[in-house]
VODO-305664 format. One record per residue (C-alpha): y, x, z; residue number from 0. Coordinates in Angstrom, 2 decimals, m for minus. Each point is the difference from the previous one (the first is absolute). Layout:
! residues N
milo v:Y | u:X | w:Z | i:NUM $
...
This chain:
! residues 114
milo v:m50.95 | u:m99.82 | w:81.45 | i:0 $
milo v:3.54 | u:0.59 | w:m0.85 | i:1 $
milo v:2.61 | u:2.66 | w:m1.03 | i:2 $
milo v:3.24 | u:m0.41 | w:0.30 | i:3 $
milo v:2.40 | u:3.07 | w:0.80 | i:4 $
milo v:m1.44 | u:2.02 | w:3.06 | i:5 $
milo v:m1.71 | u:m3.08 | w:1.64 | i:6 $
milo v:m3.31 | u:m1.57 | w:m1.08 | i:7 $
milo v:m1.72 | u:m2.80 | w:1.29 | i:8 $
milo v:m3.54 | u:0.11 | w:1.04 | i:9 $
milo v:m1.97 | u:m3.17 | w:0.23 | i:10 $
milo v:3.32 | u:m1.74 | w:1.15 | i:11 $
milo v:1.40 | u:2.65 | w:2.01 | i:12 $
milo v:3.11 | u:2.05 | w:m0.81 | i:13 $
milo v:m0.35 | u:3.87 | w:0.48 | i:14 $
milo v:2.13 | u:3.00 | w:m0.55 | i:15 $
milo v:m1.16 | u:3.08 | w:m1.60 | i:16 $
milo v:m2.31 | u:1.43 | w:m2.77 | i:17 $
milo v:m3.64 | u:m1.93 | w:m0.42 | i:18 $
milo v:m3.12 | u:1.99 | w:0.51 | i:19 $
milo v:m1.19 | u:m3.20 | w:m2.13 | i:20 $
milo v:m1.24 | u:0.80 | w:m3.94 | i:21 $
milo v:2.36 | u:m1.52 | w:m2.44 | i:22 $
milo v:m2.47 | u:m2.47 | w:m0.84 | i:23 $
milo v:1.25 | u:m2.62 | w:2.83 | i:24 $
milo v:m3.06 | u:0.37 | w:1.94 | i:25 $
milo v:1.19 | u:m0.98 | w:3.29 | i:26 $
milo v:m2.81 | u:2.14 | w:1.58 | i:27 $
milo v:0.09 | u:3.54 | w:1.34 | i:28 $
milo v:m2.39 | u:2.01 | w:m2.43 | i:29 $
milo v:m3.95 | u:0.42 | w:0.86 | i:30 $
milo v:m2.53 | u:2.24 | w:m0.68 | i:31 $
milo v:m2.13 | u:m2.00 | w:m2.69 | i:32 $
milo v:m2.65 | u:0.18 | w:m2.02 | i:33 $
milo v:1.93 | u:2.05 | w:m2.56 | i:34 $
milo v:m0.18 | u:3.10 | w:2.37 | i:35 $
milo v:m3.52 | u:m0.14 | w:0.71 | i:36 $
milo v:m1.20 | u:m0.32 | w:m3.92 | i:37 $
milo v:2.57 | u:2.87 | w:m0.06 | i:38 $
milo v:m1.62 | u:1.79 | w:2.20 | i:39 $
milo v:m3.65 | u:m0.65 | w:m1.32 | i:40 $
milo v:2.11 | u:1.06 | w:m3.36 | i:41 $
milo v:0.95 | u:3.21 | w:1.54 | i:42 $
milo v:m3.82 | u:1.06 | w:1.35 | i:43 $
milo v:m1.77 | u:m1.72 | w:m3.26 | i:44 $
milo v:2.32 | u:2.55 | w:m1.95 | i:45 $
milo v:m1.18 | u:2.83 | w:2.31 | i:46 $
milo v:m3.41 | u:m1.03 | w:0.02 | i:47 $
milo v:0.09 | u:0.27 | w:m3.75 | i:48 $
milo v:1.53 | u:3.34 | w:m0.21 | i:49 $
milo v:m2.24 | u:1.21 | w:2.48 | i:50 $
milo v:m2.84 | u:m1.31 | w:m2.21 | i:51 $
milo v:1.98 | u:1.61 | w:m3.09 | i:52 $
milo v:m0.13 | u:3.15 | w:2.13 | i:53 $
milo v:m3.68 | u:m0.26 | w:0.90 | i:54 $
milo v:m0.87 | u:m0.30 | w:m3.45 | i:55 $
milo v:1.90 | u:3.11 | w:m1.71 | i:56 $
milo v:m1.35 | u:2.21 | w:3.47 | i:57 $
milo v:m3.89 | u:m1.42 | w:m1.02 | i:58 $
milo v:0.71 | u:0.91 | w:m3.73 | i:59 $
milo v:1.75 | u:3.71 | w:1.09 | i:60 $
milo v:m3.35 | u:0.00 | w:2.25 | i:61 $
milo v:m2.40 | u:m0.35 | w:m3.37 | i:62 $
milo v:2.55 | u:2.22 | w:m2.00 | i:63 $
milo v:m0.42 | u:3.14 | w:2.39 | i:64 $
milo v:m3.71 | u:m0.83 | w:0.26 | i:65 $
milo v:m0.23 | u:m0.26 | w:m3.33 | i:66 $
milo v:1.51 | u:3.39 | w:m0.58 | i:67 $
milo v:m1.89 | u:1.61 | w:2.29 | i:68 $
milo v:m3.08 | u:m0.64 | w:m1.13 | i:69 $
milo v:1.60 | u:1.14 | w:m3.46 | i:70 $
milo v:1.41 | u:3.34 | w:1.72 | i:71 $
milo v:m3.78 | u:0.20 | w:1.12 | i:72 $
milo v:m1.47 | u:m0.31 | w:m3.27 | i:73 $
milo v:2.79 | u:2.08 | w:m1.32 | i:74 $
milo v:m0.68 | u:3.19 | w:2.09 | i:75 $
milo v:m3.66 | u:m0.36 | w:m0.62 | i:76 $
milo v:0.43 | u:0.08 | w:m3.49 | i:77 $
milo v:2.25 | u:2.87 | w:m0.07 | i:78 $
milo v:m1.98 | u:1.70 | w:1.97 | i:79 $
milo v:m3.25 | u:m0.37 | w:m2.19 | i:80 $
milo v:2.57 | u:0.63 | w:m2.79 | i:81 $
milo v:0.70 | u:3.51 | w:1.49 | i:82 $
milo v:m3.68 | u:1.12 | w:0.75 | i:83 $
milo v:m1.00 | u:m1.01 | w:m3.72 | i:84 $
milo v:3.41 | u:2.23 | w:m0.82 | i:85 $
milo v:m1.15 | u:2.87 | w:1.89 | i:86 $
milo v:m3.90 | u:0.00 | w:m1.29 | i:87 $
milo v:1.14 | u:m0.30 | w:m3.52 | i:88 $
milo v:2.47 | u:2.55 | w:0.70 | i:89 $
milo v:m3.12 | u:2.08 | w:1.36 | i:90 $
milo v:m2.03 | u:m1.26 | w:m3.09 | i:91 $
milo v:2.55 | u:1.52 | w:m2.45 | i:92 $
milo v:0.37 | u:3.59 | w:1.59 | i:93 $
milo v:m4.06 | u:m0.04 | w:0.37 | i:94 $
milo v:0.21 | u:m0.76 | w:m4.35 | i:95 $
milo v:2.69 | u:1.94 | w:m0.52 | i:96 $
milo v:m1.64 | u:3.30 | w:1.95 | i:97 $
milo v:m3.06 | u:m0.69 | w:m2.48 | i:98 $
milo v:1.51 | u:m0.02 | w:m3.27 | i:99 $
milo v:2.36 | u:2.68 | w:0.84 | i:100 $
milo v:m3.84 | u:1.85 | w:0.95 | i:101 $
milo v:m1.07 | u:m1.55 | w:m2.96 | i:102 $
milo v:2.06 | u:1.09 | w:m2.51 | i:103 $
milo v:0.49 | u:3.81 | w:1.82 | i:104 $
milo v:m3.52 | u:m0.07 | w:m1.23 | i:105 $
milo v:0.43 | u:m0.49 | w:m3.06 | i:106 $
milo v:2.71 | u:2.39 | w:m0.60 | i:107 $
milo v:m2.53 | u:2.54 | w:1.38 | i:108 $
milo v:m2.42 | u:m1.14 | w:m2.50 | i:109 $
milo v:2.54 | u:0.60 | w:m2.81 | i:110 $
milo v:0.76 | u:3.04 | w:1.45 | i:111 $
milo v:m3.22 | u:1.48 | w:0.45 | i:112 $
milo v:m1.47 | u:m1.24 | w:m3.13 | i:113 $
């Protein structure tokens, strides 16, 4: 194939106007190949990857909120142990403090009455 001002020859023929040809000089009108199927297996390996990508990061967010859960769980249990020891040991110390007060209003009577 051929150039020469706005004719071209084509496989010995001389026509006018623009090629839909590549610039290579094939003399052939272009295909669909090979090239765009592996390009297209390409295109859904890369989404079948980031899909897989995606799969992965969903389990591991799946194990992370389970995971903190069962923490929360444990958490609330613990505080709420936490705050029943609180209050009896709260109850503890008014029950002492109410004796020695007692205690030692006794023994300012005693001094007293000696």
């Amino acid at each position: 194939m051929t150039f020469t001002g706005n004719y071209r020859t084509v496989r010995g023929c001389r026509v006018q106007g623009r090629s839909k040809l590549p610039a290579m000089g094939v003399d052939r009108t272009p295909q669909p190949h090979y090239i765009e199927s592996m390009s297209k297996n390409t295109e859904s390996s890369i989404i079948d990857q980031e899909i897989s990508r995606l799969e992965e990061q969903v389990e591991i967010l799946l194990h992370t909120v389970e995971r903190l859960t069962k923490e929360n769980r444990s958490l609330r249990a613990q505080q709420e142990s936490l705050s029943t020891e609180r209050a009896t040991l709260i109850e503890r110390h008014d029950l002492v403090r109410n004796r020695v007060e007692a205690i030692v209003t006794r023994l300012r009577s005693l001094e007293t009455g000696v």
